[in-house]
MINU-760265 format. One record per residue (C-alpha): y, z, x. Coordinates in steps of 0.001 Angstrom, whole numbers, padded with zeros to 6 digits, always signed. Layout:
BEGIN
YZX...
//
This chain:
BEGIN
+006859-003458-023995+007351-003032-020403+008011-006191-018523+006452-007382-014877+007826-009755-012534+007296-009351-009078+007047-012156-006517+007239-010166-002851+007567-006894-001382+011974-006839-001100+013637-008088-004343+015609-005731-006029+013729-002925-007042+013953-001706-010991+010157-000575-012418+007475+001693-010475+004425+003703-010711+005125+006636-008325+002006+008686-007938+001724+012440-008071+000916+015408-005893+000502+018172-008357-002556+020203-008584-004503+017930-006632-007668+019247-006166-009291+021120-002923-009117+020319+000005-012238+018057+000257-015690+018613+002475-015813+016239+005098-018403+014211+003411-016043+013459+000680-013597+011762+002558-012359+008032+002072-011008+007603+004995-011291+008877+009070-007329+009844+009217-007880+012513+006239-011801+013047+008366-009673+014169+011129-007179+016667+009105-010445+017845+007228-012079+018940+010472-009228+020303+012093-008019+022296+009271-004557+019805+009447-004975+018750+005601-001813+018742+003512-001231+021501+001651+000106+020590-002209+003214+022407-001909+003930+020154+000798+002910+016906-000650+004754+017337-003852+008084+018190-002038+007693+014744-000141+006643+013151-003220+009852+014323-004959+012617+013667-002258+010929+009949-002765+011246+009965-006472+015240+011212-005850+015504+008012-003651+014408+005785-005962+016114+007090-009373+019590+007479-006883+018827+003419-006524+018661+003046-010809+014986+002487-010619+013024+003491-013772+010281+005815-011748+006836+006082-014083+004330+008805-013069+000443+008952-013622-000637+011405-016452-001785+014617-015013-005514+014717-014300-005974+018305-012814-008246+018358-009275-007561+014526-008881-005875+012924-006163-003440+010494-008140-000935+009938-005015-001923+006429-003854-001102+004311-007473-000914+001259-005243-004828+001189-005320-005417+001139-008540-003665-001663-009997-000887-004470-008952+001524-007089-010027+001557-010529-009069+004651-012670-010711+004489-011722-013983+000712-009969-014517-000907-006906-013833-004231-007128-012111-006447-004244-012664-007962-003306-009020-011787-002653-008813-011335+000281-006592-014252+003226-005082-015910+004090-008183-015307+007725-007640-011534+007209-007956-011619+005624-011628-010216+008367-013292-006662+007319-011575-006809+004473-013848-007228+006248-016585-004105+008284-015349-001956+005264-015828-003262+003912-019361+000250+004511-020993+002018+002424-019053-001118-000349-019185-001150-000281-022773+002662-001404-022677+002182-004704-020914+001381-007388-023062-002444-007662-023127-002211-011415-022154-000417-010433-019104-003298-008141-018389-006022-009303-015445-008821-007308-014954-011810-009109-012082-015166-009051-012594-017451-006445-010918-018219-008187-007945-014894-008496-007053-013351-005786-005094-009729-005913-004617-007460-002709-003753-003662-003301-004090-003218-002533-000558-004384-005552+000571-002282-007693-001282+001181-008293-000077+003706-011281-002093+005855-012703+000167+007233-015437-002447+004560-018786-002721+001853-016402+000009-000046-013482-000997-001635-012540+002146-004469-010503+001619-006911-007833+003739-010075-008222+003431-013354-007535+005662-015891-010361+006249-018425-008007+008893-021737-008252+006867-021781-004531+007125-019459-004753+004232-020950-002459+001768-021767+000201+004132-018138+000843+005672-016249+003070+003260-013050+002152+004531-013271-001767+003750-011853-001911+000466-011401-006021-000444-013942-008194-000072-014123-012239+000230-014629-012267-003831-011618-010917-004377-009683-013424-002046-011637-016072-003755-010584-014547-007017-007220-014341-006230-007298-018434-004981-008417-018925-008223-006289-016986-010717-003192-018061-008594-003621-021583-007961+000225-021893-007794+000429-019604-004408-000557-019909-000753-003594-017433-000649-004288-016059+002976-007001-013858+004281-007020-011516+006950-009860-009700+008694-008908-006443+008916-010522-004135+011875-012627-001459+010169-014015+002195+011647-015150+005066+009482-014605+007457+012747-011466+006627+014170-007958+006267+012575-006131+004816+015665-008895+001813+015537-009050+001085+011677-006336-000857+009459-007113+000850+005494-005123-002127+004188-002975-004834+005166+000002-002786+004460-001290-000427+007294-000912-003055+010373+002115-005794+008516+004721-005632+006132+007585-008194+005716+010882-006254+004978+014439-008111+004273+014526-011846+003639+012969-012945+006880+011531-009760+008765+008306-008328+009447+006365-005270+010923+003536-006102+012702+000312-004314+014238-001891-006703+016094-004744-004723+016900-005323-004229+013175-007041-008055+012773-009990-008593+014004-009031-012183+014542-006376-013175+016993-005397-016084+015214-004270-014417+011888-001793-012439+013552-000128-015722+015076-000157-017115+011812+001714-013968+010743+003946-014485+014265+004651-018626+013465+005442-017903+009791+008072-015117+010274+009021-016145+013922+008831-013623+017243+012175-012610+017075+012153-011302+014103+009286-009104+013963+009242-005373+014614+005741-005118+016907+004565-001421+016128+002018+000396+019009-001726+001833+018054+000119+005193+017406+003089+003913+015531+000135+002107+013111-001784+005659+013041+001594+007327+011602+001891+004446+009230+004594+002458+010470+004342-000462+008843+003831+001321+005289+007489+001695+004320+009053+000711+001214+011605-002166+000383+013912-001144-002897+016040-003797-002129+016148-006793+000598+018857-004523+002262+017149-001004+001236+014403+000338+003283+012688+003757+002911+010887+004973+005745+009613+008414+007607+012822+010431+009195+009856+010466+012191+009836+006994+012597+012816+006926+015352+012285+003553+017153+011700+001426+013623+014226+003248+011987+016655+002448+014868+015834-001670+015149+015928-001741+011226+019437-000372+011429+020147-002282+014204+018906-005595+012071+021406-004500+009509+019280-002956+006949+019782+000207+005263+017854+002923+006050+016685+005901+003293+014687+008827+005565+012341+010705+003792+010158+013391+004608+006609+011709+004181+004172+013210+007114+002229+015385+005341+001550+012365+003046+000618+010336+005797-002336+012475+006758-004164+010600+003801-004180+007310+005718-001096+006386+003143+002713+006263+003371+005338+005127+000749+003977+001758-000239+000496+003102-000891+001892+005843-003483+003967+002983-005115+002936+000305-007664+006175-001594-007944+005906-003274-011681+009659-005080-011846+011673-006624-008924+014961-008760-009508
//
C-alpha cells in the first residue's frame, strides 16, 4: 500500500506523481485549447515540440530521484496530454481527493489508476459532481488550505476557471480540522498576462515562513493582504505581471531548504539564494508554454 501524508507545500519530499511528455498528441487547433498562454503558442506556431518537453520533463525527474524521492509516472495513454498530474488528483494530510477536472481530460485519471488502487480505499475522497475542484487551487500551508476559486457568475462559461465555491464549501466540510480560505482568482480566456489558471500561478509559500506573491492575480484586494499579514511583507518575494506569465510562482519545494525553479528565473532565483535556500535550475520553458510549471506536473503524495 502506498502511504499519504502531506500537510503543506515544503516538508521533506519522499512520494510523487510526475507527469509525462511522451507521445503527447498534436499540436492542438486553437479551439481546443484550455487555456490563452497555450492560445497564444497555438497561433503563433510557438507550441512545444515533444522532444522538447520530455527532455525538461526528465532533467526534473533526475532532480527529484538525486533528492531519494520515489518518482511515479502516469501510464502511457498515446495522443494525451498527461503532463499536469497536479490537476487530476491531490493529497490533503493523509487522503487523496479525486479532482473533478474538464471532462475532456478524464482519461489522465485513468492514467494514474495503479497508483489509486494502492491507497487504502478509506483514504480515498472522491466530490460529488457539482463540485469542481482542480489541485491547483489548493495549496496546504499546515492548519490553511488556501484555495482558488472564481465567484464571477460567468462561471460556467470561462474555460479557464477551474474551482468553483462548491468545492471550497466541500473542502470546509471534509476538513473541518483546517483553516479553509478562498481566493478570487482574476480570470481571461484571451490574455495570459491578465489571468491566474490556479492559485499556484499568482502565490506559493516556499521554506518555513516565505512566500511568492502576484497581486494582480486576485480579483479582490483584500485576499492578497490576508496573504501579506499572514506571511509578513518582508518575507515575501512580490513577482511582476511578466514574472506571473513565465510562471514564477509555480516552483517546486522538495524540501523546506530545496527549491526547484526555471534556470530563466534570474531575479527569484537570486533572492531565494539570497534567503538561504537552495536552489535546483531546471530547464522548464518549453513546459511553461502550457500555462504550467513544476508544481502543476507534480502530485506530491508523501512529505516528512
Amino acid at each position: 500500500m502506498i502511504k499519504l501524508h502531506v500537510k503543506n507545500e515544503t516538508g521533506r519530499l519522499r512520494a510523487v506523481v510526475l507527469g509525462i511528455a511522451n507521445q503527447n498528441g498534436p499540436i492542438p487547433r486553437a479551439d481546443e485549447a484550455y487555456d490563452p498562454k497555450s492560445l497564444e503558442h497555438i497561433i503563433a506556431g510557438t507550441y512545444p515540440v515533444e522532444s522538447d518537453m520530455v527532455y525538461e520533463m526528465e532533467a526534473f525527474r533526475e532532480v527529484l530521484e538525486r533528492y531519494g524521492v520515489t518518482v511515479y509516472r502516469p501510464q502511457l495513454i498515446p495522443d494525451l496530454n498527461q503532463i499536469f498530474s497536479r490537476d487530476i488528483g491531490f493529497v490533503i494530510d493523509d487522503y487523496f481527493v479525486k479532482a473533478n477536472i474538464l471532462p475532456d481530460r478524464a482519461d489522465e485519471w485513468e492514467a494514474i489508476q495503479y497508483v489509486v488502487q494502492q491507497i487504502d480505499p478509506q483514504k480515498r475522497i472522491e466530490a460529488p459532481e457539482e463540485v469542481h475542484i482542480e489541485g491547483g487551487d489548493v495549496i496546504l500551508w499546515n492548519d490553511y488550505l488556501f484555495v482558488g476559486t472564481y465567484k464571477g457568475t460567468d462561471y460556467s462559461a470561462i474555460n479557464t476557471a477551474r474551482t468553483n465555491m462548491n468545492g471550497v464549501h466541500f473542502l470546509r466540510e471534509t476538513f473541518p480540522h483546517k483553516t479553509v480560505k478562498e481566493f478570487d482568482l482574476v480570470k481571461s480566456m484571451t490574455d495570459a498576462r491578465a489571468n491566474a489558471l490556479h492559485l499556484d500561478c499568482c502565490f506559493q509559500p516556499v521554506g518555513r515562513d516565505k512566500a511568492i506573491l502576484y497581486p494582480g492575480g486576485f480579483r479582490n484586494s483584500d485576499d492578497c493582504e490576508y496573504l501579506v499579514d499572514l506571511f509578513g511583507s518582508h518575507n515575501i518575494f512580490q513577482i511582476t505581471a511578466d514574472e506571473m506569465y513565465e510562471m514564477c510562482s509555480n516552483v517546486f519545494s522538495i524540501t523546506e531548504e530545496v527549491v526547484v525553479s526555471e534556470k530563466r528565473f534570474d531575479r527569484l532565483n537570486r533572492w531565494l539564494r539570497e534567503q538561504g535556500f537552495r536552489v535546483e535550475e531546471v530547464p522548464y520553458h518549453e513546459i511553461g508554454k502550457q500555462e504550467g510549471l513544476f508544481r502543476c506536473s507534480t502530485l506530491p503524495l508523501y512529505r516528512d
